[in-house]
N, C-alpha and C positions, 0 to 999 in steps of 0.2 A: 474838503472831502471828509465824509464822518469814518470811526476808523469802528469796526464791530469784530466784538472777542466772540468765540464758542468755547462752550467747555462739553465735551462729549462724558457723562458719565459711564463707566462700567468700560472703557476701551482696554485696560490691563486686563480685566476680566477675559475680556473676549479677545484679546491678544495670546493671552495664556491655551483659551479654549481652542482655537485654531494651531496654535503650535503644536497641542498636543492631538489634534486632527491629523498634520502632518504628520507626524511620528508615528500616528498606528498605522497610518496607512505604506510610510516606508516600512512597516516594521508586520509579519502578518505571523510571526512564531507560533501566538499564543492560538490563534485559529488553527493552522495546520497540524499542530500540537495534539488540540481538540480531535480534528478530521482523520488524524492517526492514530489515534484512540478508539475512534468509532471504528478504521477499519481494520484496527486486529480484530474486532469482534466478526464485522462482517466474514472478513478471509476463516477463521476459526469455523463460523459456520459453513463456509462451502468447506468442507473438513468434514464438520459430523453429515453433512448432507449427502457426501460423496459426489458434490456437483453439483452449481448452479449456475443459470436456471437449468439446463439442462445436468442431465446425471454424466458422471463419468464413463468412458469405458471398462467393463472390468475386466478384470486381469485374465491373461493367457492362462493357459491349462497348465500350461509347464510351469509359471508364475506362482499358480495355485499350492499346485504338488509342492513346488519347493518351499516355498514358505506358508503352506498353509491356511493360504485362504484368510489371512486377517483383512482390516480396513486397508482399500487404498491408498496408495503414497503416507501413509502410516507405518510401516513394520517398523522401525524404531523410534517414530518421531521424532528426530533432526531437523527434517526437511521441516514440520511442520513450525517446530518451535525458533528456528532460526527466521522463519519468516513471520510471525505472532508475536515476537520479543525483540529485545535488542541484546540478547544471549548470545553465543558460542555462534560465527555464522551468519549472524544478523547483517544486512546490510545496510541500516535504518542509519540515516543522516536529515538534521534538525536544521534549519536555516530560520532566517527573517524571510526569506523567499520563495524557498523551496523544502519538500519533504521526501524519501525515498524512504518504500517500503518493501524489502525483496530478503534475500540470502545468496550469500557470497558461499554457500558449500561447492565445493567443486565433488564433481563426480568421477567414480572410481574410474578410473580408466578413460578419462575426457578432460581435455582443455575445458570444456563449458559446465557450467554450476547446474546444479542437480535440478534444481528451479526451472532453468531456461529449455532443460529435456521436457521436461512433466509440463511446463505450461506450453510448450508448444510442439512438442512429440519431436519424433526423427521417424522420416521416410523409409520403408523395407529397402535393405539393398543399401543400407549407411554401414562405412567404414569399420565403424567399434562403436558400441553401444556396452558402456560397463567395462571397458577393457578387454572385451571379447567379439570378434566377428560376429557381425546381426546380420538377418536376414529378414525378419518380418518386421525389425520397427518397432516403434513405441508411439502410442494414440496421444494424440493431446488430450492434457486434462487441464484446462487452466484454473488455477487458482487465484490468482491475481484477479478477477471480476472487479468490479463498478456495476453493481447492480442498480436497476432503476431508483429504490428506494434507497440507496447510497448518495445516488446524487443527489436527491432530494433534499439530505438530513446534512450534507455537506453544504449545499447550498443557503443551509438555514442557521451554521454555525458560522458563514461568513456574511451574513447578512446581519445576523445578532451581534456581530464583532465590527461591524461597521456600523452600526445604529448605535452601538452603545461607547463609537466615539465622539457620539453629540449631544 
């Protein structure tokens, strides 16, 4: 029986190439990093937009009178820059697997953070609103959006993050 050798060239090469295929793909930091990046800019803009796609509601009359009638969910900008940054408030946590992008402010007079009011309102006829008996409620204004063309640029940094472990 004859006895036949192979010698494969470049196997370390491509030993190495594939390990480090495995590792990006356990590993997605640097893409979601990126896709956190893009959406403080997107969220910032439903901000100057006042609402996207759709516009916000704006504020009550009595809203107005008291403070004047500036931008919404802006009078001092907390809310905004705690959700835009990783500042005072921020709830932004970085993983190899996971991203969160919110704010941890809690609101005056409420167990629930000032975020979770404004992005999804409270019904007229709730409890406390601000620490004082409401009656008419607060509109959702979400901020927190996934706009179409979010997905799109999202789905193009993890694509570019996967092509470019080959």
């Amino acid at each position: 029986m004859a006895r036949m050798t192979y010698k494969i060239e470049g196997i370390r090469e491509l030993d190495d190439t594939l390990r480090g295929i495995i590792r990006g793909v356990d590993d997605f930091k640097e893409p979601l990093k990126q896709a956190g990046v893009y959406m403080y800019q997107s969220i910032d803009k439903n901000f100057q937009a006042q609402g996207r796609p759709s516009k916000w509601k704006k504020h009550h009359p009595l809203t107005t009178k008291l403070r004047g009638g500036g931008r919404i969910l802006e009078d001092t900008g907390r809310l905004k820059a705690s959700i835009t940054s990783r500042g005072s408030g921020s709830k932004y946590q970085l993983s190899n697997s996971k991203l969160v992008i919110g704010s941890n402010l809690k609101a005056r007079g409420s167990s629930r953070t000032l975020l979770d009011i404004q992005q999804n309102g409270i019904p007229a006829g709730a409890n406390k609103v601000f620490g004082r008996k409401g009656s008419g409620g607060i509109p959702a204004r979400p901020v927190l959006m996934i706009q179409d063309e979010d997905t799109e640029k999202i789905e193009q940094i993890f694509a570019d993050y996967i092509e470019g472990l080959f």
